[in-house]
ZAMARGU-4260 file (C-alpha; in steps of 0.2 Angstrom, whole numbers, plus 5000, padded with zeros to 4 digits):
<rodrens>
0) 5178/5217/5529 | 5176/5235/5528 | 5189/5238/5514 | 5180/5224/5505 | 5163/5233/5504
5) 5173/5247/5499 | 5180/5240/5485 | 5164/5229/5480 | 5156/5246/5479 | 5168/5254/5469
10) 5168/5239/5456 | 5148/5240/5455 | 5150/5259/5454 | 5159/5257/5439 | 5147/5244/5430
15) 5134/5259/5432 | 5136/5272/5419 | 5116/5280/5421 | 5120/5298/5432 | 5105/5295/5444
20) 5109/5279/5447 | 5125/5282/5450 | 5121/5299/5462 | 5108/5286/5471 | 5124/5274/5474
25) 5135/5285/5480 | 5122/5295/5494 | 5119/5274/5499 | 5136/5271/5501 | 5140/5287/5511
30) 5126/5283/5522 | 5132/5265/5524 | 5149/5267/5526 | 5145/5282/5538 | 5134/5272/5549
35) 5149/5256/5548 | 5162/5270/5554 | 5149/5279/5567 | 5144/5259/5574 | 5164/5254/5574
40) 5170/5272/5584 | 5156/5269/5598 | 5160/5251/5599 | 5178/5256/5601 | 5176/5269/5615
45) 5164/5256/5625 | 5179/5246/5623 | 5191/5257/5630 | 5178/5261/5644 | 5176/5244/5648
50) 5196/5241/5649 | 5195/5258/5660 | 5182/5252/5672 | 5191/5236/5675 | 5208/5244/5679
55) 5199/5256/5690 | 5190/5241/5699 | 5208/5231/5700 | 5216/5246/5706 | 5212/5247/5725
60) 5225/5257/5731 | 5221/5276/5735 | 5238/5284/5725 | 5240/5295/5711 | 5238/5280/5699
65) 5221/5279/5703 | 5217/5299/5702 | 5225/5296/5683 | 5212/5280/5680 | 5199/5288/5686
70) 5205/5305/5676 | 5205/5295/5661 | 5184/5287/5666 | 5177/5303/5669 | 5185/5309/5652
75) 5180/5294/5642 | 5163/5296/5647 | 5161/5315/5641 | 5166/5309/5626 | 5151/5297/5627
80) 5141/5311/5633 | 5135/5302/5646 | 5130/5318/5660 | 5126/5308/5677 | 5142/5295/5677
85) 5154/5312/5671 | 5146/5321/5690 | 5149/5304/5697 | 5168/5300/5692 | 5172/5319/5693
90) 5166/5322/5710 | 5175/5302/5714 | 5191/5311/5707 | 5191/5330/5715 | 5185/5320/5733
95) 5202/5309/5733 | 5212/5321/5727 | 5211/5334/5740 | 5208/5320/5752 | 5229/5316/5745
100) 5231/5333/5745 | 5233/5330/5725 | 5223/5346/5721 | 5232/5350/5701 | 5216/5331/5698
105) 5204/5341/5706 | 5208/5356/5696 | 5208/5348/5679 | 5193/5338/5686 | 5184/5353/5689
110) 5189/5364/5677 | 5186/5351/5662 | 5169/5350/5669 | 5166/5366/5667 | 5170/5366/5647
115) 5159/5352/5645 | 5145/5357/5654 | 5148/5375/5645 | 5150/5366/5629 | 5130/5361/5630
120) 5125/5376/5636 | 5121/5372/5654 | 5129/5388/5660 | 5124/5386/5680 | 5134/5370/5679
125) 5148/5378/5672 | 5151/5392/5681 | 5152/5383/5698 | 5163/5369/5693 | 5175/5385/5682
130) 5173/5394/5703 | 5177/5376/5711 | 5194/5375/5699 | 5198/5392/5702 | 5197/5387/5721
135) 5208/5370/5716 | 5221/5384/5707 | 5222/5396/5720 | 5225/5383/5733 | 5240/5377/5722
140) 5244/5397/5720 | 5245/5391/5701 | 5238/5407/5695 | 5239/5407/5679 | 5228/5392/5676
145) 5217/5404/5689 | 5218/5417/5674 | 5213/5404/5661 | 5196/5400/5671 | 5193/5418/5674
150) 5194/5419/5654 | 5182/5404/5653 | 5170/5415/5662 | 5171/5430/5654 | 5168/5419/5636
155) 5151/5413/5648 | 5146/5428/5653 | 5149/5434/5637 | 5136/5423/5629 | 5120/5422/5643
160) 5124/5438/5639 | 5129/5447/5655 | 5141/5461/5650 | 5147/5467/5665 | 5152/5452/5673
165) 5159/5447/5659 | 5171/5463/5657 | 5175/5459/5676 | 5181/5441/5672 | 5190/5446/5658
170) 5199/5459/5665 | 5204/5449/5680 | 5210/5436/5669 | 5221/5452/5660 | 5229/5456/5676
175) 5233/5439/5678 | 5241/5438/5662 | 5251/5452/5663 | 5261/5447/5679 | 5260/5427/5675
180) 5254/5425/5657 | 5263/5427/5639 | 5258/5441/5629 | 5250/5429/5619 | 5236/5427/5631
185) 5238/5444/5635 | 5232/5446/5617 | 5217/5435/5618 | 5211/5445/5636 | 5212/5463/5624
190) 5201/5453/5609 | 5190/5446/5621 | 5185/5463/5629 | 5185/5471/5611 | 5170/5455/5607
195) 5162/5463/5624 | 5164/5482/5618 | 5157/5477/5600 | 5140/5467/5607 | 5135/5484/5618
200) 5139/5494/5602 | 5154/5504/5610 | 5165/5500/5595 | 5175/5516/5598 | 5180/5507/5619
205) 5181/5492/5605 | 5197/5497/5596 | 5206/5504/5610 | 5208/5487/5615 | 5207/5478/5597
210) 5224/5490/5594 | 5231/5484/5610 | 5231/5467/5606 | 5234/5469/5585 | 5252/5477/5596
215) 5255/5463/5603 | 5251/5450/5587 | 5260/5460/5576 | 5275/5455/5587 | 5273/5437/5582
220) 5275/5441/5562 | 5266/5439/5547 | 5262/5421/5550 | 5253/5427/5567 | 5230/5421/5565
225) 5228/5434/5579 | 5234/5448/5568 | 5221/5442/5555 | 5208/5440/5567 | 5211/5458/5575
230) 5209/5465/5557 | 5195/5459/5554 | 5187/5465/5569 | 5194/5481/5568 | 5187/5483/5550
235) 5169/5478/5557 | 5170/5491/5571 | 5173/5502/5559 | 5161/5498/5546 | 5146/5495/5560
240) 5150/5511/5571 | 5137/5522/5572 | 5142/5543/5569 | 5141/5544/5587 | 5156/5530/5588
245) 5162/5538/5574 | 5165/5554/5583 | 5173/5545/5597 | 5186/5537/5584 | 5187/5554/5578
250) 5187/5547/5559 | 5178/5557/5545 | 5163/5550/5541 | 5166/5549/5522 | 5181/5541/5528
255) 5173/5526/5538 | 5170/5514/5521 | 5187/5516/5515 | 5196/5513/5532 | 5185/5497/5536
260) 5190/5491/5519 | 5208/5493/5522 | 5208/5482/5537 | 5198/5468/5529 | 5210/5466/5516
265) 5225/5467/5528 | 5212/5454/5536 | 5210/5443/5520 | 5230/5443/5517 | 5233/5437/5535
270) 5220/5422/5533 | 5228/5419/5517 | 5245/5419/5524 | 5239/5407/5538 | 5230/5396/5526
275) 5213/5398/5538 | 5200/5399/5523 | 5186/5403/5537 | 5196/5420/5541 | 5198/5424/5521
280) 5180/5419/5516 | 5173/5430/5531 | 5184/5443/5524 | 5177/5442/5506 | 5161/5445/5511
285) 5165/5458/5522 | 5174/5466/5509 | 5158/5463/5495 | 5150/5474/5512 | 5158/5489/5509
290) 5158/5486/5491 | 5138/5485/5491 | 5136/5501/5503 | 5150/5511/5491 | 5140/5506/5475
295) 5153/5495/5468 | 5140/5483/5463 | 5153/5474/5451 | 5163/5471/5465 | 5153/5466/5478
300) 5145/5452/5468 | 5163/5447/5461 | 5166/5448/5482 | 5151/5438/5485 | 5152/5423/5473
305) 5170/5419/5479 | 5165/5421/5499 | 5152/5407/5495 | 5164/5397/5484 | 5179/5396/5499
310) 5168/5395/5514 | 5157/5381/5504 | 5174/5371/5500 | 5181/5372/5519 | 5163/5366/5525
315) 5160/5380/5535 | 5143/5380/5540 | 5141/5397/5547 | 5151/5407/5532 | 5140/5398/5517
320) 5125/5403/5525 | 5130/5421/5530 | 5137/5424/5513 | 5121/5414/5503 | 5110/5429/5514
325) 5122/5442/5510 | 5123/5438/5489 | 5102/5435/5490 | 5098/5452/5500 | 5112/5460/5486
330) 5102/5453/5470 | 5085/5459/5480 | 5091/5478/5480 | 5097/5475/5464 | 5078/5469/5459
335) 5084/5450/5452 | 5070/5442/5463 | 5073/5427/5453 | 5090/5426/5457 | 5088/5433/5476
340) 5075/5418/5479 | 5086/5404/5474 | 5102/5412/5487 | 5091/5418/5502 | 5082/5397/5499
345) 5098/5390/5499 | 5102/5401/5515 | 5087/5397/5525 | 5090/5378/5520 | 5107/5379/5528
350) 5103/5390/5542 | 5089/5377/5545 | 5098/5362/5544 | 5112/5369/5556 | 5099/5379/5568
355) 5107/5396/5565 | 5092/5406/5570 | 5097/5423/5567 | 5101/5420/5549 | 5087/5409/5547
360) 5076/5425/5554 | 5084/5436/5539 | 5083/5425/5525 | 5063/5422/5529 | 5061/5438/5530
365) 5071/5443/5513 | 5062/5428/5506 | 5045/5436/5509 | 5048/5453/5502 | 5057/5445/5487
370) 5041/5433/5484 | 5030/5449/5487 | 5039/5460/5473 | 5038/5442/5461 | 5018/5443/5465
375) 5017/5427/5475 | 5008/5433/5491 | 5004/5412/5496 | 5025/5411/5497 | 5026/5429/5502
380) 5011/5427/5518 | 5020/5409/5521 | 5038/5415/5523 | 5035/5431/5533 | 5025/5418/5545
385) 5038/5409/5549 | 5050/5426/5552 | 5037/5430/5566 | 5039/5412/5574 | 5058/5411/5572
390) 5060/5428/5579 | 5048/5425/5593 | 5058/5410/5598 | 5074/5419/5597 | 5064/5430/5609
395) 5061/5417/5618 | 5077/5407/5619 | 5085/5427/5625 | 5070/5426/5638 | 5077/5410/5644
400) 5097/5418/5643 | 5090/5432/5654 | 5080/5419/5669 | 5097/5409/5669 | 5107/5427/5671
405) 5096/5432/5685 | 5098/5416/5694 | 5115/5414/5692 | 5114/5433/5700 | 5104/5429/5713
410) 5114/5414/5720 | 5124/5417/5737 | 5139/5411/5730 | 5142/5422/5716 | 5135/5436/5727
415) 5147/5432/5740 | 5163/5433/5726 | 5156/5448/5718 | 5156/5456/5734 | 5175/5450/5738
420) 5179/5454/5720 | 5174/5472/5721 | 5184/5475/5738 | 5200/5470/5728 | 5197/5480/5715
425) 5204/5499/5717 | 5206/5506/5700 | 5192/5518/5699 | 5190/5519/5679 | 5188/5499/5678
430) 5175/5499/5690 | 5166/5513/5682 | 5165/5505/5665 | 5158/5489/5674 | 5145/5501/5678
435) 5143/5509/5661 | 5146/5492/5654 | 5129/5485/5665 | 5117/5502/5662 | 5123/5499/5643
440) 5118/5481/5643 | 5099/5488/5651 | 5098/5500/5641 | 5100/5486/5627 | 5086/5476/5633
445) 5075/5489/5637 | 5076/5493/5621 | 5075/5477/5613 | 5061/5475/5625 | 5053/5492/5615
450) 5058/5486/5597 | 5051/5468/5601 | 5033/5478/5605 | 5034/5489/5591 | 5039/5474/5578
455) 5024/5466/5585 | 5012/5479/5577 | 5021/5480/5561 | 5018/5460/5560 | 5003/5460/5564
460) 5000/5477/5550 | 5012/5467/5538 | 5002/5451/5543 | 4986/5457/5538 | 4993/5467/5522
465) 5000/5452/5516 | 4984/5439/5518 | 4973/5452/5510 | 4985/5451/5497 | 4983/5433/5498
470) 4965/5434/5500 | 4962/5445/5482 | 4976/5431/5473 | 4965/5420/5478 | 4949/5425/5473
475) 4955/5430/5458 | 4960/5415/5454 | 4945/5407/5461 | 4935/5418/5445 | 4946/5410/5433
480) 4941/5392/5439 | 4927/5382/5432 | 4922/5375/5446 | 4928/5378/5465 | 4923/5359/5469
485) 4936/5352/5454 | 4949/5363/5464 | 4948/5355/5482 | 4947/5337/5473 | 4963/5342/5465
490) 4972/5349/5480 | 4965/5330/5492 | 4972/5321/5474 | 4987/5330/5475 | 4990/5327/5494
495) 4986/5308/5490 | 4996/5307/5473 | 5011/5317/5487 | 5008/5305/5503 | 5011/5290/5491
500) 5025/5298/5480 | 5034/5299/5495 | 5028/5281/5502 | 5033/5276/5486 | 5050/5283/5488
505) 5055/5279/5503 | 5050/5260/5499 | 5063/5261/5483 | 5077/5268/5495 | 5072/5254/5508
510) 5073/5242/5488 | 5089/5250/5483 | 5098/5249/5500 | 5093/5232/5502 | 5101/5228/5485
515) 5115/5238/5484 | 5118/5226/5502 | 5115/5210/5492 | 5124/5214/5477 | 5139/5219/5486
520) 5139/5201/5492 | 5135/5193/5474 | 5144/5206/5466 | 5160/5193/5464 | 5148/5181/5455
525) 5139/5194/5443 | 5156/5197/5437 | 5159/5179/5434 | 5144/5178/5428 | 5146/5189/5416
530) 5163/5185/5410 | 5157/5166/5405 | 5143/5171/5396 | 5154/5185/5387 | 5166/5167/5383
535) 5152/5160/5376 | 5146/5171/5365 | 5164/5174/5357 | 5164/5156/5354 | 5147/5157/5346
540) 5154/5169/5334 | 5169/5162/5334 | 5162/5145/5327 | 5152/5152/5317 | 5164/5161/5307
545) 5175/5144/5307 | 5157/5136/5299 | 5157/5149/5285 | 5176/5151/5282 | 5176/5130/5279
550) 5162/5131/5269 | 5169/5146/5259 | 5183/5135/5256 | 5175/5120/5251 | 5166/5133/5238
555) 5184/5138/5232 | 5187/5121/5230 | 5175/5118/5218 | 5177/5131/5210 | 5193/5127/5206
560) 5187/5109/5203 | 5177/5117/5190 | 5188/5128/5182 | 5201/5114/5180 | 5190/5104/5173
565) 5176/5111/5164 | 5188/5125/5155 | 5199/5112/5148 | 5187/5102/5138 | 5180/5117/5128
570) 5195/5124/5125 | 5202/5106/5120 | 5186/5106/5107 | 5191/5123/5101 | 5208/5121/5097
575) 5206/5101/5090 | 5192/5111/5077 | 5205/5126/5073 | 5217/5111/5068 | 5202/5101/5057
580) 5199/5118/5047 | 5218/5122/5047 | 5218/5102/5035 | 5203/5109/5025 | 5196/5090/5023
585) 5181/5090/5034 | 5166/5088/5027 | 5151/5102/5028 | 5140/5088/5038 | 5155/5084/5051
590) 5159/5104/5052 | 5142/5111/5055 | 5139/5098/5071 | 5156/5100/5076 | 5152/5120/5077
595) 5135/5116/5083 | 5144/5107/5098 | 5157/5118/5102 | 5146/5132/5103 | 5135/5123/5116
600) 5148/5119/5125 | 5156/5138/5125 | 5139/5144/5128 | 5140/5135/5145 | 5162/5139/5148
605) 5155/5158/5146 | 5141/5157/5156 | 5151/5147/5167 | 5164/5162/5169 | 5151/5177/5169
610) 5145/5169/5186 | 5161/5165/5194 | 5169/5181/5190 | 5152/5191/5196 | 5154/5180/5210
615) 5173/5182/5215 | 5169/5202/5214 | 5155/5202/5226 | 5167/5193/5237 | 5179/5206/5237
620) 5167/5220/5238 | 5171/5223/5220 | 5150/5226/5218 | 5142/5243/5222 | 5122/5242/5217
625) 5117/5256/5208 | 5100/5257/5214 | 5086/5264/5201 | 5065/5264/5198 | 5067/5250/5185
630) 5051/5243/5176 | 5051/5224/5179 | 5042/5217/5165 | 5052/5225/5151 | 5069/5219/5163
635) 5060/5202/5164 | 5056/5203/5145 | 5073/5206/5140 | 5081/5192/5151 | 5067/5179/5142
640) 5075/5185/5124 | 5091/5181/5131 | 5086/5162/5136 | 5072/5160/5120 | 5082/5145/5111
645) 5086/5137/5127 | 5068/5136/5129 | 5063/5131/5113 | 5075/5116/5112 | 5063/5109/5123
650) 5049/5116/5119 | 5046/5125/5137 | 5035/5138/5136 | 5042/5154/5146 | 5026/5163/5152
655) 5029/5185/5157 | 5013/5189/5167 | 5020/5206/5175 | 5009/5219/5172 | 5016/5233/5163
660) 5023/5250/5172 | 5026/5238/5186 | 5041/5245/5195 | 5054/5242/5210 | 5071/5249/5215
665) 5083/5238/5211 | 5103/5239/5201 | 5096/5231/5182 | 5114/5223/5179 | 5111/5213/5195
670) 5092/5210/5191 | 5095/5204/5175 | 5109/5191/5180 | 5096/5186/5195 | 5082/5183/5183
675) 5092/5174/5172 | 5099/5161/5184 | 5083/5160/5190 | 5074/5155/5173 | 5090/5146/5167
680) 5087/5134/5180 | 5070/5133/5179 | 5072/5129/5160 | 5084/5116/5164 | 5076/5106/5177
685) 5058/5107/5167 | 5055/5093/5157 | 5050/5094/5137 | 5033/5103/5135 | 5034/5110/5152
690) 5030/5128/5160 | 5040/5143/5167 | 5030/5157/5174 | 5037/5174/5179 | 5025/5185/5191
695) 5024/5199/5203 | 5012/5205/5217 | 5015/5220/5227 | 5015/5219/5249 | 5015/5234/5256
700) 5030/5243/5252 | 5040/5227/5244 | 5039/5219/5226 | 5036/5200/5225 | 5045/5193/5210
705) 5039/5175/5208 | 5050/5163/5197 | 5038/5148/5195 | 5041/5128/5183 | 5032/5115/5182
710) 5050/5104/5186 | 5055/5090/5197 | 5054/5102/5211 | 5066/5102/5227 | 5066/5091/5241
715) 5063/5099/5257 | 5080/5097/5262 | 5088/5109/5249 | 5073/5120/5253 | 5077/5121/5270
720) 5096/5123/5267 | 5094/5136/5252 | 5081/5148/5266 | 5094/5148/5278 | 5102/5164/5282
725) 5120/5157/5280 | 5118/5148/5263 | 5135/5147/5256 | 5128/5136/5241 | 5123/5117/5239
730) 5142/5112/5238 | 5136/5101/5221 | 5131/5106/5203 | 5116/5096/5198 | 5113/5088/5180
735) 5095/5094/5171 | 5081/5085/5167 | 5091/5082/5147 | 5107/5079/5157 | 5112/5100/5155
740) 5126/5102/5166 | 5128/5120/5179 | 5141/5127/5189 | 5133/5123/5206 | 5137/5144/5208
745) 5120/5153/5201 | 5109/5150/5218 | 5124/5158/5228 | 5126/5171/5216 | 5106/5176/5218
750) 5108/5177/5236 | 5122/5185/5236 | 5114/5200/5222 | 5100/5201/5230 | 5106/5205/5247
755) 5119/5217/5240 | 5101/5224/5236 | 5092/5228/5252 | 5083/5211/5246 | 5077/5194/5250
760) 5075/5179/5239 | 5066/5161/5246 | 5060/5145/5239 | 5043/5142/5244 | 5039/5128/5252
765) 5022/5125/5249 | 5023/5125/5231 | 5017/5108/5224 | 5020/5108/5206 | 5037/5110/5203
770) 5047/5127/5212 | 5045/5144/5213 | 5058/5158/5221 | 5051/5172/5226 | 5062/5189/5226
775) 5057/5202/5238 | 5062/5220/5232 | 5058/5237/5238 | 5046/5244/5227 | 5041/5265/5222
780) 5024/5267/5227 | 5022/5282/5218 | 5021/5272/5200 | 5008/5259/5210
</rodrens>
């Protein structure tokens, strides 16, 4: 079922070709398929846990089989994070292991406890289930899982922070180590006390130990993570020591930058070597550090953009953020404000998202300077508001670290093993630089204590500064207002037009999911849908090109009907009279109404011809208009001329009421030939002494050319069938009033003309009298 959505929504995603849409689509899906895979993993581990349960309840026999079930319950149900049934199967577990004297359970219970309560910071929790397995170890004299524990602490201790007990858990796991350990964990013990060395600032007691264990890695080859990780931590003692530390490293100051800047990029070769993109992209932005402080500022950037590139790709939270601050604080002491707001925002926004409060601290407070400098003291005041609040709750939250610290202190337990702890130890220097490693971390607080209290006053100066600031914008643009009334009932407008923008949106994302569900369902049918209705529009077109290419052949038929027949009989005539005249005994009577015959009769084979050649070329797109400002009445004019003694052989009269300088665009070739059909026809179905009337009226931008008789007219049929769009011609040729004979081809020639035109030509309908075609033209204003 799953795999079907999927590919449901993968087809609709490919009807969708507008990018919003599709953007909107794809976050839906994500969220749905998300939820699908989130649902189906809990169901599956409730699953497992039930199947757990009822081995656990079927098992009733007190053996190492059940130690493994219940094992596998406790560990199932941290899984689910599920705090008060972990204590209970746990404490189920450690109790019937040393009750079968099967302590290696009670161990792993213990000590598995210990990480997951460690895991969610519940650090009381942790360190007496990590004492408990250490007990479970030492009973089993398995002392190197005693060492790992003691490593566990010192990683505890280490973040409460307590630094002297964690320097005495670290180096009782080292001593461990080095009688029943690998050098590998030998390693981590030096890195670990390095970490501890760094946080009191003692980065010179740091590298002693970073260079111990970068020894031992470099053992292991180029291929080794340590070896990069040691790097990069030797670069950033380095680059962080103060010129007291540096004294102690006994490097020259001017030398600091360039040392530190040697160990990153032995750092960032490691990590590339090891394929770890966090190592390379911390490195990078280390290395766009030194850069920045040497005044590389080419560098740096170049340093910074590719930091937030890798660490953005391998979706490392911690890196983006770090190197968005660090690219945004570099454009703000490089004075691009513009630039620095849109970095230190995307910073904050991460550093929000993924609660990174010391980040989200800087960024706030970069943010306000940078808005200060842009002249935005609302954003500037708002920003350095929220500084104060997130640093008063990382004060806070170090508050709560410091009450945990002194009751974990305090506790007879861990008073009782410090006490036995410090009989065993004998070494002198160790126990001394517990000592300095305590006074260093009291000193630490104190002063943070004293900075906290003088960071207070300088908020509260910078506070004030900045909503005095605030206070003057304000007014000043209060004075520019028309009225202070219109500004609050914009501000309550906007805050209403906002409340129901967002209303409004979260109802269409609640619209679009419910649709995007139910067209994954009819998607199938849509498509169907779809398909048919594409089949029947083919077929529409298909028939009616079928319609039009029969009745284009039964045009060609006639045509052919025409010319096989109407050509022969004048040409017959023609050649029958060449033979009389060739004799010489016809008389002048006989002769001059034989002539008068066969000129009739060529009169019509030619005009016959002109139209089905003009035809046969506009078929084969042999007819390109020449479109020109042609004046009507002397076209029309000319055209009448032409068909005069057609007229007067029965007695028509052929009326030209255009007005003079009365213009349209038109080709004159095609005009003329349109006219003439036009009034050819209307000569030849008007009876004697009829009427023919030519005019033209002007709509808008079109010319109305009417061709009017006093004739038998049309029936409404051929009226109906000629103002089709798809006239092909009547399919007969009709005799006139005084039997003339046509070539059933002018009508289809005048549509066909007048099209070729940009043009229309109709039969009007209501015209009671006889016919009248009216020819729609463009017309040049310009001349009316």
């Amino acid at each position: 079922m799953f795999n079907q959505l999927k590919y449901c929504a993968l087809g609709l995603f490919e009807k969708i070709t507008d990018p919003i849409s599709r953007r909107i689509i794809i976050i839906l899906c994500l969220c749905f398929f998300s939820f699908s895979y989130c649902f189906s993993q809990t169901q599956e581990q409730q699953k497992e846990l039930d199947n757990l349960l009822i081995l656990n309840q079927n098992n009733t026999k007190s053996d190492s089989t059940k130690l493994i079930i219940l094992t596998k319950v406790f560990r199932q149900y941290m899984k689910m994070r599920n705090f008060e049934k972990v204590d209970e199967y746990v404490d189920e577990t450690a109790q019937l292991a040393q009750k079968l004297n099967l302590r290696k359970y009670s161990f792993n219970a213990y000590y598995r406890r210990g990480l997951f309560n460690h895991g969610f910071n519940k650090y009381q929790k942790a360190e007496e289930n990590y004492f408990k397995a250490i007990t479970e170890a030492t009973a089993l004299k398995n002392l190197y899982d005693v060492a790992g524990c003691y490593l566990s602490l010192g990683a505890l201790y280490n973040e409460i922070p307590d630094y002297g007990k964690s320097l005495e858990m670290n180096q009782k796991a080292l001593d461990l180590y080095q009688k029943y350990g690998g050098e590998g964990d030998v390693a981590n013990c030096f890195t670990n006390i390095s970490e501890v060395y760094q946080e009191l600032n003692q980065q010179a007691k740091a590298l002693e130990y970073l260079k111990k264990a970068l020894k031992v890695y470099l053992k292991e080859g180029e291929k080794s993570r340590g070896t990069a990780v040691v790097n990069l931590n030797m670069g950033l003692a380095y680059f962080t020591a103060s010129k007291q530390e540096q004294l102690k490293m006994e490097i020259p100051p001017n030398q600091r930058l360039n040392i530190a800047l040697d160990y990153f990029n032995k750092s960032l070769k490691g990590g590339e070597i090891v394929e770890d993109p966090d190592i390379v992209a911390e490195s990078i932005k280390s290395i766009g550090d030194v850069y920045a402080e040497m005044g590389d500022n080419n560098l740096a950037l170049k340093s910074y953009q590719k930091a937030i590139q890798i660490s953005k790709t391998a979706d490392n939270k911690t890196n983006y953020s770090e190197s968005l601050y660090a690219l945004g604080d570099f454009y703000k002491k490089q004075k691009d404000y513009d630039n620095a707001v849109v970095l230190l925002s995307n910073s904050f926004k991460v550093s929000d998202e993924n609660k990174f409060s010391e980040n989200k601290k800087n960024s706030a407070y970069a943010l306000s300077e940078a808005y200060e400098e842009l002249g935005d003291f609302d954003r500037s005041l708002a920003y350095y508001k929220q500084y104060v609040e997130i640093k008063d709750q990382i004060f806070n939250e170090d508050k709560e670290k410091e009450i945990t610290r002194q009751q974990m202190r305090i506790d007879f337990g861990i008073k009782e093993r410090e006490y036995l702890f410090r009989q065993k130890i004998t070494d002198g220097e160790l126990q001394r630089q517990f000592l300095l490693a305590k006074q260093q971390q009291q000193l630490l607080i104190l002063r943070k204590q004293e900075l906290a209290i003088s960071d207070r006053d300088k908020d509260l100066q910078r506070i004030n500064y900045l909503t005095k600031k605030h206070e003057l914008e304000n007014a000043r643009k209060l004075q520019k207002s028309d009225s202070v009334s219109a500004q609050l009932q914009a501000i309550i407008s906007n805050k209403k037009i906002s409340s129901q923008e967002q209303q409004i949106r979260f109802d269409w994302k609640v619209k679009i999911f419910l649709t995007v569900a139910i067209t994954l369902v009819l998607l199938t049918a849509v498509i169907i849908f779809f398909n048919q209705r594409k089949t029947t529009r083919l077929n529409k077109i298909i028939n009616k090109q079928k319609r039009e290419l029969e009745q284009l052949s039964r045009v060609k038929d006639r045509i052919f009907s025409v010319v096989s027949h109407d050509m022969r009989t004048p040409v017959n005539s023609l050649i029958s009279f060449i033979q009389m005249l060739e004799e010489g005994n016809i008389e002048q009577e006989k002769l001059n109404r034989y002539a008068a015959s066969l000129k009739n009769n060529l009169t019509y084979t030619s005009t016959m011809m002109e139209n089905l050649l003009n035809w046969a070329a506009s078929q084969m797109q042999g007819f390109n208009p020449y479109l020109e400002e042609l004046n009507v009445q002397d076209t029309t004019t000319e055209v009448i001329n032409t068909l005069k003694q057609h007229a007067l052989q029965k007695n028509i009269t052929v009326k030209n009421n255009i007005e003079p300088n009365t213009f349209c665009r038109a080709d004159l070739n095609m005009l003329s030939l349109v006219l003439r059909n036009l009034i050819s026809n209307a000569i030849k179905f008007t009876p004697n002494q009829g009427t023919v009337t030519i005019d033209a009226v002007s709509v808008d931008d079109e010319l109305h050319i009417k061709v009017s008789d006093t004739g038998v007219g049309m029936s409404p049929a051929q009226i109906n069938h000629f103002n089709k769009p798809g006239y092909l011609g009547s399919g007969v040729s009709t005799l006139g009033t005084n039997k003339e004979k046509g070539t059933g081809l002018g009508l289809l020639l005048c549509r066909t003309f007048i099209s070729l035109m940009d043009g229309k030509i109709a039969v009007n309908p209501d015209y009671e009298l006889g016919s009248q075609f009216i020819i729609s033209l463009k017309r040049n204003t310009t001349y009316n």
